[in-house]
PQR file with spaces between the fields and no chain letter, atoms N, CA, C, O and H, PARSE charges and radii, in Angstrom:
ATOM       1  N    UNK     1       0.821   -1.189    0.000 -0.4000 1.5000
ATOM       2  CA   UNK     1       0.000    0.000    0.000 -0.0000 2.0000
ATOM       3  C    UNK     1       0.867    1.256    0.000  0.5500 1.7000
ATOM       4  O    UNK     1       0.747    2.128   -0.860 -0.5500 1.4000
ATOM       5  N    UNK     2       1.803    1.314    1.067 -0.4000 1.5000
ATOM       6  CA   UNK     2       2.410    2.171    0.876 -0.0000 2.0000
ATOM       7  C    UNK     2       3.374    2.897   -0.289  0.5500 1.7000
ATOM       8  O    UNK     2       3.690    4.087   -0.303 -0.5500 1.4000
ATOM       9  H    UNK     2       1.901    0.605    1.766  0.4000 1.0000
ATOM      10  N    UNK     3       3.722    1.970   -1.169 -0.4000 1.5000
ATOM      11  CA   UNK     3       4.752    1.830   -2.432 -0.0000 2.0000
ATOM      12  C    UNK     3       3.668    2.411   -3.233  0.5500 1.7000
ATOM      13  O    UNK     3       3.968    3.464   -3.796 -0.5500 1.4000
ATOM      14  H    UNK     3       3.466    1.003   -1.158  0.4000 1.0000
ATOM      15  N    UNK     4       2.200    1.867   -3.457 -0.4000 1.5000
ATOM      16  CA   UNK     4       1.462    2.325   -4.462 -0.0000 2.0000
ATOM      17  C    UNK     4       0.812    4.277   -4.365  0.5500 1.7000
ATOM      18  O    UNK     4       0.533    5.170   -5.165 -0.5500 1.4000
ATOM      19  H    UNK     4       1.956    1.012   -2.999  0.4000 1.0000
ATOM      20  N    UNK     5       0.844    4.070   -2.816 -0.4000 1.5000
ATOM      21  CA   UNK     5       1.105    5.668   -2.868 -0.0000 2.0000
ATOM      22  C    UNK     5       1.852    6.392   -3.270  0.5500 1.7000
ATOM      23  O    UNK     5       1.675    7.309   -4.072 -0.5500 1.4000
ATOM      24  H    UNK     5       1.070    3.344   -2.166  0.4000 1.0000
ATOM      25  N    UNK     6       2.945    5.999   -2.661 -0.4000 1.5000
ATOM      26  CA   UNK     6       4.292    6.698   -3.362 -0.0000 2.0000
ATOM      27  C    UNK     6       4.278    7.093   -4.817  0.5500 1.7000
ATOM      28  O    UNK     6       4.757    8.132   -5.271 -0.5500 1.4000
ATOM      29  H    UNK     6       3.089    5.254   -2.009  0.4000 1.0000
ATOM      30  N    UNK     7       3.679    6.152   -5.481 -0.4000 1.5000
ATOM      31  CA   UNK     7       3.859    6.325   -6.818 -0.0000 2.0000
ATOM      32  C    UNK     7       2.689    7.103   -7.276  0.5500 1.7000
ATOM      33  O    UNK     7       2.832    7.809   -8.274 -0.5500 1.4000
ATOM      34  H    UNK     7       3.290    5.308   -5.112  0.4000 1.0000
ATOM      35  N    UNK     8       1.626    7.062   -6.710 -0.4000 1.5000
ATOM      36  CA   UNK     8       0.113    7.843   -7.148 -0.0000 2.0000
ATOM      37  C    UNK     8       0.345    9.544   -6.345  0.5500 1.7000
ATOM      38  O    UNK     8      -0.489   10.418   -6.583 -0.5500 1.4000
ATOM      39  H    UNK     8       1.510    6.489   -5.899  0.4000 1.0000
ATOM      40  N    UNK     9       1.320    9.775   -5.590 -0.4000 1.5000
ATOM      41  CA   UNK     9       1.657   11.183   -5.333 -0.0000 2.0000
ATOM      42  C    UNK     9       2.664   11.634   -6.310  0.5500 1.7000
ATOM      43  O    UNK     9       2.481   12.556   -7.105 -0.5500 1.4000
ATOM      44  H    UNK     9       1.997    9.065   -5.397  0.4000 1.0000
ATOM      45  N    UNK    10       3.950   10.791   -6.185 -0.4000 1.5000
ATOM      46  CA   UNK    10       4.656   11.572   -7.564 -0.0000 2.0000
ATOM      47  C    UNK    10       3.693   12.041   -8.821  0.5500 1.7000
ATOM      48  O    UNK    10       3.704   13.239   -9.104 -0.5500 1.4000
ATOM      49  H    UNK    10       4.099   10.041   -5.540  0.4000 1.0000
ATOM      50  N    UNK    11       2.896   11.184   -9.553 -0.4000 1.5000
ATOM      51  CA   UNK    11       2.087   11.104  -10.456 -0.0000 2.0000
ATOM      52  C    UNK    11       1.239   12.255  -10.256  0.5500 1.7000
ATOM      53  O    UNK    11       0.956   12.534  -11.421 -0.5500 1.4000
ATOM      54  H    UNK    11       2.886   10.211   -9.324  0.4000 1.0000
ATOM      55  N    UNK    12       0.693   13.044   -9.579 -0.4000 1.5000
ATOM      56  CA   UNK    12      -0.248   13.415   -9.470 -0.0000 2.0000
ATOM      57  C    UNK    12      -0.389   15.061  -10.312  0.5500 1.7000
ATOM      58  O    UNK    12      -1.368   15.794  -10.457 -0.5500 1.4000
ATOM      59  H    UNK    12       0.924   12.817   -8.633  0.4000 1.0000
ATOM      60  N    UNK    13       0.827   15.185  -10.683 -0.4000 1.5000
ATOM      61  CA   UNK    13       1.209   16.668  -11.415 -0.0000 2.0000
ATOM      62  C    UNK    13       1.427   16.071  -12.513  0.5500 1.7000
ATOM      63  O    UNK    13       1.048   16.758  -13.462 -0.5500 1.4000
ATOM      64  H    UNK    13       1.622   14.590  -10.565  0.4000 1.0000
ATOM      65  N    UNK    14       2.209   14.352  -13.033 -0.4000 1.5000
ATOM      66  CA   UNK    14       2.321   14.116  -14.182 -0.0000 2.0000
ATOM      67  C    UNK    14       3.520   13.943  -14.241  0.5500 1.7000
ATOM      68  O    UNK    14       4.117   15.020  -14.244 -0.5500 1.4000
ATOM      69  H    UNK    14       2.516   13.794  -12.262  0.4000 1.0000
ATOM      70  N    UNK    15       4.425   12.729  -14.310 -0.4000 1.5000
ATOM      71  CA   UNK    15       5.711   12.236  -13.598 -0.0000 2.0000
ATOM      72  C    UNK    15       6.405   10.936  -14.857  0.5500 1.7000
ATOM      73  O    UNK    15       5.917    9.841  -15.136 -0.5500 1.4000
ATOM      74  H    UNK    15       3.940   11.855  -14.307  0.4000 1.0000
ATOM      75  N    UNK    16       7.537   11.520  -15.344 -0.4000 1.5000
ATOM      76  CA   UNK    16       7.973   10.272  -16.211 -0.0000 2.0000
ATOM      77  C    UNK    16       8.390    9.470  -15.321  0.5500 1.7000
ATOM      78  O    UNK    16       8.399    9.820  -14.140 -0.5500 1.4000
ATOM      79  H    UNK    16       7.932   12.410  -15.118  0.4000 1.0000
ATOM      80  N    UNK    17       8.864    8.098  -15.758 -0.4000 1.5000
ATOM      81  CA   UNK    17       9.317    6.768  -14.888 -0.0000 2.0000
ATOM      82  C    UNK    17      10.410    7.339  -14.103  0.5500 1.7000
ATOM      83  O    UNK    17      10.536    7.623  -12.911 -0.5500 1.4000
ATOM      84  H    UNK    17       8.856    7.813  -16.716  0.4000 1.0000
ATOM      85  N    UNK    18      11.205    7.427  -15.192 -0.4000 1.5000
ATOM      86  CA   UNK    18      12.879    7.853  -14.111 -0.0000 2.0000
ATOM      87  C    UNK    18      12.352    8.579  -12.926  0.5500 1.7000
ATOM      88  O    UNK    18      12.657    8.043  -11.860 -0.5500 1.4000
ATOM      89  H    UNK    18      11.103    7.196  -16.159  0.4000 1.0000
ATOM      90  N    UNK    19      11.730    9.525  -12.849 -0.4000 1.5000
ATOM      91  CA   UNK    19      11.260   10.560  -11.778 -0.0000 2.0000
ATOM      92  C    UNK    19      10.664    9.961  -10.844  0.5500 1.7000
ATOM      93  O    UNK    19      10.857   10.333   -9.686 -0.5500 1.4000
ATOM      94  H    UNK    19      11.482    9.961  -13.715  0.4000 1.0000
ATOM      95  N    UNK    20       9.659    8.717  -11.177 -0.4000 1.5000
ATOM      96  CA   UNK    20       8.830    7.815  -10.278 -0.0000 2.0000
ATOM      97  C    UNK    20       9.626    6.959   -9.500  0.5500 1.7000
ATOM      98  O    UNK    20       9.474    6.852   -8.283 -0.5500 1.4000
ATOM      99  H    UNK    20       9.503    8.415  -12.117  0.4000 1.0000
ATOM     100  N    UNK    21      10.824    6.086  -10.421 -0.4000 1.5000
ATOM     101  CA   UNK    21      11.275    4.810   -9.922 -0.0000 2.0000
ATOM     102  C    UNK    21      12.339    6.022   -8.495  0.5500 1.7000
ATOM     103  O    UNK    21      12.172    5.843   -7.288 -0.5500 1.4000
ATOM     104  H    UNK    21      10.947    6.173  -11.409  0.4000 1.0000
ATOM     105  N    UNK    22      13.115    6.892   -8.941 -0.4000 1.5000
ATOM     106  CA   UNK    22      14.295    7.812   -8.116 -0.0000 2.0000
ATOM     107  C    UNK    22      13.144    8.492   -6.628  0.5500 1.7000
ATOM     108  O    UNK    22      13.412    8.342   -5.436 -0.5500 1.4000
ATOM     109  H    UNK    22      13.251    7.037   -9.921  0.4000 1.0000
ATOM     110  N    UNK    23      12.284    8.992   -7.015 -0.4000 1.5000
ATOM     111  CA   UNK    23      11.318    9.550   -5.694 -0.0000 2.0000
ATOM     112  C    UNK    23      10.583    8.470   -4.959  0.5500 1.7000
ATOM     113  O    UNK    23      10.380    8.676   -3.763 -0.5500 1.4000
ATOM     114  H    UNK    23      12.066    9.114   -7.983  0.4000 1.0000
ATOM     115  N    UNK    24      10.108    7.238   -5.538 -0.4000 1.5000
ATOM     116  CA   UNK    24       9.993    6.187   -4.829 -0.0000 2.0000
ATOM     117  C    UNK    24      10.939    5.388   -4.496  0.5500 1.7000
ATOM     118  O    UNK    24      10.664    4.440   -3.760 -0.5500 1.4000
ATOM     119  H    UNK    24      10.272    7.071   -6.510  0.4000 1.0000
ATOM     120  N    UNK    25      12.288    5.587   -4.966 -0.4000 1.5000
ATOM     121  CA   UNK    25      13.195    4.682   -4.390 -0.0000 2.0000
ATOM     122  C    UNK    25      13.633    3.261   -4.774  0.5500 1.7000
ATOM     123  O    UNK    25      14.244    2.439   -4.092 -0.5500 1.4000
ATOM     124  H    UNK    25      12.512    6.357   -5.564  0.4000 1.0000
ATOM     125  N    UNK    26      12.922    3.123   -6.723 -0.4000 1.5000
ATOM     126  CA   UNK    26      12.524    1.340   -6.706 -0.0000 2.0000
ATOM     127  C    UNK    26      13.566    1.386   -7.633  0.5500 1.7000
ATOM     128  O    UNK    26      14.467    2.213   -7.775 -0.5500 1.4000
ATOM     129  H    UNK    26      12.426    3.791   -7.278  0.4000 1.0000
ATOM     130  N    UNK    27      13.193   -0.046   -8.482 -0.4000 1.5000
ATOM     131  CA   UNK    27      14.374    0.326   -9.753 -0.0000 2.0000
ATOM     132  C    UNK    27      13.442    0.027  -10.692  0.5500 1.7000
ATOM     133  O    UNK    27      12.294   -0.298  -10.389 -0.5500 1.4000
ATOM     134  H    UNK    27      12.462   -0.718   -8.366  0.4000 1.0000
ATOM     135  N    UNK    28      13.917    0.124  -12.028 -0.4000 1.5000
ATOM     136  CA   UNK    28      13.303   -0.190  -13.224 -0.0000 2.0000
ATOM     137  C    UNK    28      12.147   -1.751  -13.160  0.5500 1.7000
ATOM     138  O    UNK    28      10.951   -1.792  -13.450 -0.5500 1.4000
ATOM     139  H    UNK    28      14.849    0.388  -12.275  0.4000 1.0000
ATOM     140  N    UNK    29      12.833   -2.615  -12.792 -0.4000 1.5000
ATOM     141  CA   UNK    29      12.518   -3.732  -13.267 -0.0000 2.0000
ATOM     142  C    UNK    29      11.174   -3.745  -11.921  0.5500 1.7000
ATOM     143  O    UNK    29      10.311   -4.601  -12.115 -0.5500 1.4000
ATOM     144  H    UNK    29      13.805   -2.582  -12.557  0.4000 1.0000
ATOM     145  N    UNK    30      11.022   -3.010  -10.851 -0.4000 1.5000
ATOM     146  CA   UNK    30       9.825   -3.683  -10.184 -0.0000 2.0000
ATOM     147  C    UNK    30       8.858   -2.573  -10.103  0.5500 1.7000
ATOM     148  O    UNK    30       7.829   -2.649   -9.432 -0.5500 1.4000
ATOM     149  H    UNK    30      11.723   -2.314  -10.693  0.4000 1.0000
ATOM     150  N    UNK    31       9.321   -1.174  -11.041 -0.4000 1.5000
ATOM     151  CA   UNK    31       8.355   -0.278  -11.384 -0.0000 2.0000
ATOM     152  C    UNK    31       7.478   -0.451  -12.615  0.5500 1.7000
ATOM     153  O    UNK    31       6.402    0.109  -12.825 -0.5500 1.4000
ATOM     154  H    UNK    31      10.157   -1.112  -11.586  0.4000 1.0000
ATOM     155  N    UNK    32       8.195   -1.428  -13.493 -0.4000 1.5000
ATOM     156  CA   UNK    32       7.234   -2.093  -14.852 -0.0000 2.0000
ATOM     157  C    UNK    32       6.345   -2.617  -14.225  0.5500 1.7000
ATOM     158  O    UNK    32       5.296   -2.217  -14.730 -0.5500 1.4000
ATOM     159  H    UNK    32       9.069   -1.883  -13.322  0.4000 1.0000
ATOM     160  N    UNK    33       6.080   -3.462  -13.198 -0.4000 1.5000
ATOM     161  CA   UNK    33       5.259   -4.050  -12.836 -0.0000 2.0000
ATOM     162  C    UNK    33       4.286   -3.334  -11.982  0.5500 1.7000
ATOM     163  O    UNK    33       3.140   -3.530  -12.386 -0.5500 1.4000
ATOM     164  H    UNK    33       6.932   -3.787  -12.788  0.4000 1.0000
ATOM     165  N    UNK    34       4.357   -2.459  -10.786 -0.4000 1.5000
ATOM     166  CA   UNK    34       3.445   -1.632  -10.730 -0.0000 2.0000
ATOM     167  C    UNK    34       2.904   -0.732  -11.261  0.5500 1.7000
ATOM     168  O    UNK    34       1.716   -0.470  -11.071 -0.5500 1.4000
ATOM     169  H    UNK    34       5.288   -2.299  -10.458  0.4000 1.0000
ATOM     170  N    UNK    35       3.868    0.087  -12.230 -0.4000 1.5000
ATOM     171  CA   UNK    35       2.885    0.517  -13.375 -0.0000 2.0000
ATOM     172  C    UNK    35       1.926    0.054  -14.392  0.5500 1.7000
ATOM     173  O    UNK    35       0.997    0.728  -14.838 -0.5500 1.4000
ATOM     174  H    UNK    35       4.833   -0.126  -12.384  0.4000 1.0000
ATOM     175  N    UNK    36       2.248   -1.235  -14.743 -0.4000 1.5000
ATOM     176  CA   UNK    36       1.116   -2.038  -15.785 -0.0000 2.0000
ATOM     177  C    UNK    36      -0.057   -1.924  -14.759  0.5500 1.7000
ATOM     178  O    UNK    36      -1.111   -1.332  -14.992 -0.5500 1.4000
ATOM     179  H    UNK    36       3.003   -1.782  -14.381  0.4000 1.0000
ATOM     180  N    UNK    37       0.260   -2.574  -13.578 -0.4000 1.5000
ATOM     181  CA   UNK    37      -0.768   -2.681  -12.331 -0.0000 2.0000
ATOM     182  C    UNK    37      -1.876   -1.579  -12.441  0.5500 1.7000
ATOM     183  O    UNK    37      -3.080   -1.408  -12.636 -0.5500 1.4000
ATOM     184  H    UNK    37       1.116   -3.056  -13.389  0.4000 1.0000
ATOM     185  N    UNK    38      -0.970   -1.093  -12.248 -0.4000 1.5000
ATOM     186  CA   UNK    38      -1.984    0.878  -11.414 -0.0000 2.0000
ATOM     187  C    UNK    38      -2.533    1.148  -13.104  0.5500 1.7000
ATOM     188  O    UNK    38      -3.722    1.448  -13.207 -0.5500 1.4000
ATOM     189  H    UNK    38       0.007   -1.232  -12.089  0.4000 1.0000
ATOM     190  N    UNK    39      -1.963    1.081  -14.011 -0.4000 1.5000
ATOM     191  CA   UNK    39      -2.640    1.680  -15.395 -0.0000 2.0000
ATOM     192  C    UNK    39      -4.004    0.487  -15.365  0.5500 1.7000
ATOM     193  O    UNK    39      -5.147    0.942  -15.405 -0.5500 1.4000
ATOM     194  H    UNK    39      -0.996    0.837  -13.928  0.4000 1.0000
ATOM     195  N    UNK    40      -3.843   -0.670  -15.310 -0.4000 1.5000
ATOM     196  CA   UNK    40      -4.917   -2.094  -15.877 -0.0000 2.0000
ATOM     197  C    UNK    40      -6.406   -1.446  -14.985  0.5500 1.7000
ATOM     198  O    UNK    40      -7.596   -1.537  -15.284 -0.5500 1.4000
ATOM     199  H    UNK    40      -2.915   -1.040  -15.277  0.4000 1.0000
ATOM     200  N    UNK    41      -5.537   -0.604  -13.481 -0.4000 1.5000
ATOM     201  CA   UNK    41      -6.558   -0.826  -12.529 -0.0000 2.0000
ATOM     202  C    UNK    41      -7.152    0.237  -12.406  0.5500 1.7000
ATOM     203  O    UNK    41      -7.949    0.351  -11.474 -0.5500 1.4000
ATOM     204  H    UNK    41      -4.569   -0.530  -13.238  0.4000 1.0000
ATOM     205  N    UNK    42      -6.870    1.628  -13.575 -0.4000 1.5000
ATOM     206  CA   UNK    42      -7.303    2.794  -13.763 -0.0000 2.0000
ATOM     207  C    UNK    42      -6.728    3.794  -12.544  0.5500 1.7000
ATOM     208  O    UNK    42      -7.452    4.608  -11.971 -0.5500 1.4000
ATOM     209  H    UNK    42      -6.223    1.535  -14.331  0.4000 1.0000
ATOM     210  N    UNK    43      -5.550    3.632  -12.293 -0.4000 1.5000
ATOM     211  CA   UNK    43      -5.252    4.896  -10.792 -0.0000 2.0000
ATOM     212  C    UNK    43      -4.140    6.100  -11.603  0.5500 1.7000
ATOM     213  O    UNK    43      -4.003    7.310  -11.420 -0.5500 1.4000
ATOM     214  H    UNK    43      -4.962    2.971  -12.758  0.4000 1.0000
ATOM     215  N    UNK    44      -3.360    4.985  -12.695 -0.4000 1.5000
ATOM     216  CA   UNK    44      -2.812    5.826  -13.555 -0.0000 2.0000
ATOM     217  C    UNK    44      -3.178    6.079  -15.137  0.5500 1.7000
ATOM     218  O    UNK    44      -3.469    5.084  -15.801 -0.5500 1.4000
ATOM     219  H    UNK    44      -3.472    4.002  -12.844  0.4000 1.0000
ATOM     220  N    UNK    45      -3.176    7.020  -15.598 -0.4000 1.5000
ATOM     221  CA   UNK    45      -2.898    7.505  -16.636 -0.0000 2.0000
ATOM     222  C    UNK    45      -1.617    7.596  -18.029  0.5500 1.7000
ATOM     223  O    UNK    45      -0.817    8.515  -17.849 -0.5500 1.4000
ATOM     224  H    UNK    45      -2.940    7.829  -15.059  0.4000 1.0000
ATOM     225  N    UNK    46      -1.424    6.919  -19.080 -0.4000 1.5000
ATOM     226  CA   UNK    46      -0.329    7.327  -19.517 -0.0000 2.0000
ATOM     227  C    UNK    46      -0.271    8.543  -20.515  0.5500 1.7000
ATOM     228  O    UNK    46      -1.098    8.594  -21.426 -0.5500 1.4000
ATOM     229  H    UNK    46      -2.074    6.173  -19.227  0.4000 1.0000
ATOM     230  N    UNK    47       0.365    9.199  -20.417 -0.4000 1.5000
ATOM     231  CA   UNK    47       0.199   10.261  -21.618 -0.0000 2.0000
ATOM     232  C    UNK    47       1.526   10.241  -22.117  0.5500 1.7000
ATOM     233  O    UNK    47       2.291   11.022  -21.553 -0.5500 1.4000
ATOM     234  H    UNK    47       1.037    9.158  -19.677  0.4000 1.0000
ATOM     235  N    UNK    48       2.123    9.357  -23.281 -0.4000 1.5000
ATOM     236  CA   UNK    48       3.815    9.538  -23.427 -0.0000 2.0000
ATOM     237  C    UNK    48       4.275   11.281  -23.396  0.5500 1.7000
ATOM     238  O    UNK    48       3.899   12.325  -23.928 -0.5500 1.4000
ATOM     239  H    UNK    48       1.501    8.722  -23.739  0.4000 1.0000
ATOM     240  N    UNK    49       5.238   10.864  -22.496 -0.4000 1.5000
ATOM     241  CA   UNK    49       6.253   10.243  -21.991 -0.0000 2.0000
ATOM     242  C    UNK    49       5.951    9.919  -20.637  0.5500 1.7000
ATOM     243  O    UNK    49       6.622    9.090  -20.023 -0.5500 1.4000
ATOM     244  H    UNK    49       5.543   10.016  -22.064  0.4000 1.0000
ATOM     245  N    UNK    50       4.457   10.850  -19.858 -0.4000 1.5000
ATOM     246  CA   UNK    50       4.670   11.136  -18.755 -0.0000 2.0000
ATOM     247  C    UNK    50       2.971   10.173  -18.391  0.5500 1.7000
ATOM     248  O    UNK    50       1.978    9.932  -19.077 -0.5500 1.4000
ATOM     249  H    UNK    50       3.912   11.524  -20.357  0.4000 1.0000
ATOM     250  N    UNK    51       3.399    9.850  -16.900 -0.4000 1.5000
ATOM     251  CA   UNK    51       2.108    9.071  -16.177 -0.0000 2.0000
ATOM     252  C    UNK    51       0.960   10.226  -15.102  0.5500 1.7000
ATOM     253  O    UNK    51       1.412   10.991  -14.251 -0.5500 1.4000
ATOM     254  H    UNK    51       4.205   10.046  -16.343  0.4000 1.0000
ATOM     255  N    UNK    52       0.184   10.148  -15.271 -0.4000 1.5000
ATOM     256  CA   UNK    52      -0.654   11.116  -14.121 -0.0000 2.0000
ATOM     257  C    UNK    52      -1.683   10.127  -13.392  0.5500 1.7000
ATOM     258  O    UNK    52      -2.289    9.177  -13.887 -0.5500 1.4000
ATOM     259  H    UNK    52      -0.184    9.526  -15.962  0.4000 1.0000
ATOM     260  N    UNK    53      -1.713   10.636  -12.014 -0.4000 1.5000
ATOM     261  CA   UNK    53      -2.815    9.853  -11.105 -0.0000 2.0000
ATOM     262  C    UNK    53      -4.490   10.343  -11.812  0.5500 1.7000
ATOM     263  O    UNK    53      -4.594   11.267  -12.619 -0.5500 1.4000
ATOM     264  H    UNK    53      -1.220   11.407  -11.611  0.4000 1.0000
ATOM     265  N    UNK    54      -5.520    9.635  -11.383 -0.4000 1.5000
ATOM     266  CA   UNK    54      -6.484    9.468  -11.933 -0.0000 2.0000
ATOM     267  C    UNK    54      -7.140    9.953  -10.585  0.5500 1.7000
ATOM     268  O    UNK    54      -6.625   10.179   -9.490 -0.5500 1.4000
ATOM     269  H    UNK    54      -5.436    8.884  -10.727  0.4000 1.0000
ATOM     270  N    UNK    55      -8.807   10.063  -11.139 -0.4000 1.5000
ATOM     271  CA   UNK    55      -9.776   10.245   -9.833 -0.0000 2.0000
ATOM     272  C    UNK    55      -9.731    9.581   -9.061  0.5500 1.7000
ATOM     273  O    UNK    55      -9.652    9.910   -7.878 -0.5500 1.4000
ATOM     274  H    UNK    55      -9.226    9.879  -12.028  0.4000 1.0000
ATOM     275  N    UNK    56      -9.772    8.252   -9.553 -0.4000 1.5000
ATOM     276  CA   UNK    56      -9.784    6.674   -9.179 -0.0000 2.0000
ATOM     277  C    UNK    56      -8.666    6.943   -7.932  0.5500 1.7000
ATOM     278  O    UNK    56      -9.010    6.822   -6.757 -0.5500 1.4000
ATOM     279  H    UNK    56      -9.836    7.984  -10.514  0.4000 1.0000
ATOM     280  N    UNK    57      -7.202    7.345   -8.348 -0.4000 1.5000
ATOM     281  CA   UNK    57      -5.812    6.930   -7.996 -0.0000 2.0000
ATOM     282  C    UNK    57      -6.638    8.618   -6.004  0.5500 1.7000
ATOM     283  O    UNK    57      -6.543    8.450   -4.788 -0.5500 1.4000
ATOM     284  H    UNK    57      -6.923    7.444   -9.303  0.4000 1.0000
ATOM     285  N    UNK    58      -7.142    9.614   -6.661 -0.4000 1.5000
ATOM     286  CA   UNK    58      -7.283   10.344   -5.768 -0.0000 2.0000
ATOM     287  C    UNK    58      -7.915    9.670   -4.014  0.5500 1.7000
ATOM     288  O    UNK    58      -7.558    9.714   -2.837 -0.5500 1.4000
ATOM     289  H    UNK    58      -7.219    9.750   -7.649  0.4000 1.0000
ATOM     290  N    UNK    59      -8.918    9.147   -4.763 -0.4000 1.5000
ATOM     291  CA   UNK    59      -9.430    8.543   -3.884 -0.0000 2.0000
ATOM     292  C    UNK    59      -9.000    7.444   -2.772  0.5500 1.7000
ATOM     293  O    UNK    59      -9.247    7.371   -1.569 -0.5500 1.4000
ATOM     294  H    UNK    59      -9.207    9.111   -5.720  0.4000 1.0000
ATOM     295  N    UNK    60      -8.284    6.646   -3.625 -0.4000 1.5000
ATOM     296  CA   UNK    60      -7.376    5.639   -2.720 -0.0000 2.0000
ATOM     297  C    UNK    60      -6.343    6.576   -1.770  0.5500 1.7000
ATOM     298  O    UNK    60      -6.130    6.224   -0.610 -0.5500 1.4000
ATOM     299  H    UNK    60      -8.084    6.706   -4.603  0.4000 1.0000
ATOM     300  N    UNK    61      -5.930    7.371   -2.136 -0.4000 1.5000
ATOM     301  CA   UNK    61      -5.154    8.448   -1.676 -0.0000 2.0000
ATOM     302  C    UNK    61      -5.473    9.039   -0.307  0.5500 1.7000
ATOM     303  O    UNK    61      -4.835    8.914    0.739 -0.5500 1.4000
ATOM     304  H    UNK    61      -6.103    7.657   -3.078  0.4000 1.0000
ATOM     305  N    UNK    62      -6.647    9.738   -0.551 -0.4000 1.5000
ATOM     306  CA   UNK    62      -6.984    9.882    0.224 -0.0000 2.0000
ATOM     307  C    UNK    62      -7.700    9.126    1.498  0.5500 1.7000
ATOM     308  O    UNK    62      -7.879    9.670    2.588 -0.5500 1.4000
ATOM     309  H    UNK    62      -7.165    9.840   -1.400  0.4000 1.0000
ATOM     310  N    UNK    63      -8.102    7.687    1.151 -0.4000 1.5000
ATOM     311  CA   UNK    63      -8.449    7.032    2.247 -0.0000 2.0000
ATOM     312  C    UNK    63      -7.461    6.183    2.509  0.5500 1.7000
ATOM     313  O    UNK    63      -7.639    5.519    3.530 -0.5500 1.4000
ATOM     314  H    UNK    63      -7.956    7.245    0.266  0.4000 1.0000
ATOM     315  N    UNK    64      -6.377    5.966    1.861 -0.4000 1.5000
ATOM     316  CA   UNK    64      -5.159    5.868    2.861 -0.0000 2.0000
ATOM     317  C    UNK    64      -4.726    6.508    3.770  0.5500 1.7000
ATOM     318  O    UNK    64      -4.551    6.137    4.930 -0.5500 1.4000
ATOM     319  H    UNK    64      -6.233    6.506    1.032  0.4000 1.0000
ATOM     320  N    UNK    65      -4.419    8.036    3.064 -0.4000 1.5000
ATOM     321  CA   UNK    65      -4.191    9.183    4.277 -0.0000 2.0000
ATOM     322  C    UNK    65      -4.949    8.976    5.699  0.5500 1.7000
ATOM     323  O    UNK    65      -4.336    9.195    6.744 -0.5500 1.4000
ATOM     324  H    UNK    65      -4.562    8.337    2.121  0.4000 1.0000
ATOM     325  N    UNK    66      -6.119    8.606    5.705 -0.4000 1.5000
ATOM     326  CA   UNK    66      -7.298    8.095    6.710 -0.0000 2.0000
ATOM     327  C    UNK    66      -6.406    6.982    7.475  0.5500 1.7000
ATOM     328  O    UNK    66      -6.046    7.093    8.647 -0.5500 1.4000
ATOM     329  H    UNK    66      -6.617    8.428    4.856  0.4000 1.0000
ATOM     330  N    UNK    67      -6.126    5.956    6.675 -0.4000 1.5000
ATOM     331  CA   UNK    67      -5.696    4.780    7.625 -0.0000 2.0000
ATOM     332  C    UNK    67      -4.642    5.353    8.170  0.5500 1.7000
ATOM     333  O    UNK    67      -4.661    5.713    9.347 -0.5500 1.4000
ATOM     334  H    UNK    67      -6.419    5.865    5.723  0.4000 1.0000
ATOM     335  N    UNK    68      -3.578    5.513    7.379 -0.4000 1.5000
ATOM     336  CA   UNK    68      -2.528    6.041    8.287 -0.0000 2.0000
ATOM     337  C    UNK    68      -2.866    7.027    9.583  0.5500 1.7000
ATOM     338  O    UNK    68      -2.578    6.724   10.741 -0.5500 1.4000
ATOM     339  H    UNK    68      -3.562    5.220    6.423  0.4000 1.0000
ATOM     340  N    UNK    69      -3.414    8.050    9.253 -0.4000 1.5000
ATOM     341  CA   UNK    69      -3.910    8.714   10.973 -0.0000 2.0000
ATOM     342  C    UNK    69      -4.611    8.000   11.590  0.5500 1.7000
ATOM     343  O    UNK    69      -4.772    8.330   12.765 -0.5500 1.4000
ATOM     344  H    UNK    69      -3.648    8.295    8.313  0.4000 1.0000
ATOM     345  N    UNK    70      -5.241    6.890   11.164 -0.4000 1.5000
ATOM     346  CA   UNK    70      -6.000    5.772   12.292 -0.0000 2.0000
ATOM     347  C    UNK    70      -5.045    4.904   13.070  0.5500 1.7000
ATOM     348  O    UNK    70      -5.074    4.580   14.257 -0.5500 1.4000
ATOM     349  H    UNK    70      -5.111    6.622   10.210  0.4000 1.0000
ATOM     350  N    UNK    71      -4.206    4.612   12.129 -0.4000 1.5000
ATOM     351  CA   UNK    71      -2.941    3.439   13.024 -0.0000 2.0000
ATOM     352  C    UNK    71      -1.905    4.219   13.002  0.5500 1.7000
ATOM     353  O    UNK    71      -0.922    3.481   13.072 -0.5500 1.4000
ATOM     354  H    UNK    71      -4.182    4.875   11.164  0.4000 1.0000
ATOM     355  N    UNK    72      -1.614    5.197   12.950 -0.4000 1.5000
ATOM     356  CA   UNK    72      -0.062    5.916   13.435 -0.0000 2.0000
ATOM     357  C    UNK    72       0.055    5.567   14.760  0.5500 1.7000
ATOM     358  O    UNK    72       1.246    5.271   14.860 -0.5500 1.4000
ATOM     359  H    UNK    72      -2.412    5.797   12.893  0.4000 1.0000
ATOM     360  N    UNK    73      -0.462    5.419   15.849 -0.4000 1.5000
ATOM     361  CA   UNK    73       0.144    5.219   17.063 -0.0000 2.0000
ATOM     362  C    UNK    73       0.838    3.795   17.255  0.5500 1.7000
ATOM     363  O    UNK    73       1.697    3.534   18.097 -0.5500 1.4000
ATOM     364  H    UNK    73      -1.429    5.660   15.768  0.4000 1.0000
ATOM     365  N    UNK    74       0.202    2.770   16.141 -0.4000 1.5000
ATOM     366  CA   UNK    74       0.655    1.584   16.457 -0.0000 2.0000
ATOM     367  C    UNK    74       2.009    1.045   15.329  0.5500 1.7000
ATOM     368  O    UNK    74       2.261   -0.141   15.118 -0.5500 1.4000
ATOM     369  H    UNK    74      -0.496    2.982   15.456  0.4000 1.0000
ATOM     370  N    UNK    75       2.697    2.118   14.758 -0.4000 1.5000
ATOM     371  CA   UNK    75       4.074    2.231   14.192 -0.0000 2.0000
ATOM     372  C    UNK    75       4.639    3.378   14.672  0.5500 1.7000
ATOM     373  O    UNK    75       5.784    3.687   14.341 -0.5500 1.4000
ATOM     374  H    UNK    75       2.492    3.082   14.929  0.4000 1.0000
């Protein structure tokens, strides 16, 4: 959950890979795979060259933000 955020906030202004895999921290080979993911599952957008988060991608977003202030005390 947390990784897929990461990547649906970079995205959210409109973010090529290099920019995604370096601000999330991943490498090439296991950002192909969450990107096919997040595009199949509508959170991202591709527009060559660059990826943008979706309504879809907002929403998860934001009710993550939710969980996390629900369980922050217990990390």
């Amino acid at each position: 959950m947390d990784i897929i955020a990461a990547i649906l906030y970079v995205a959210r202004n409109g973010a090529r890979k290099t920019r995604i895999v370096y601000q999330c921290n991943l490498n090439f080979k296991i950002i192909k795979k969450y990107l096919g993911c997040l595009l199949d599952l509508g959170f991202l957008h591709f527009e060559s060259p660059h990826y943008f988060s979706t309504e879809k991608a907002e929403t998860y977003l934001s009710r993550y933000e939710a969980l996390a202030k629900t369980y922050s005390p217990f990390f």
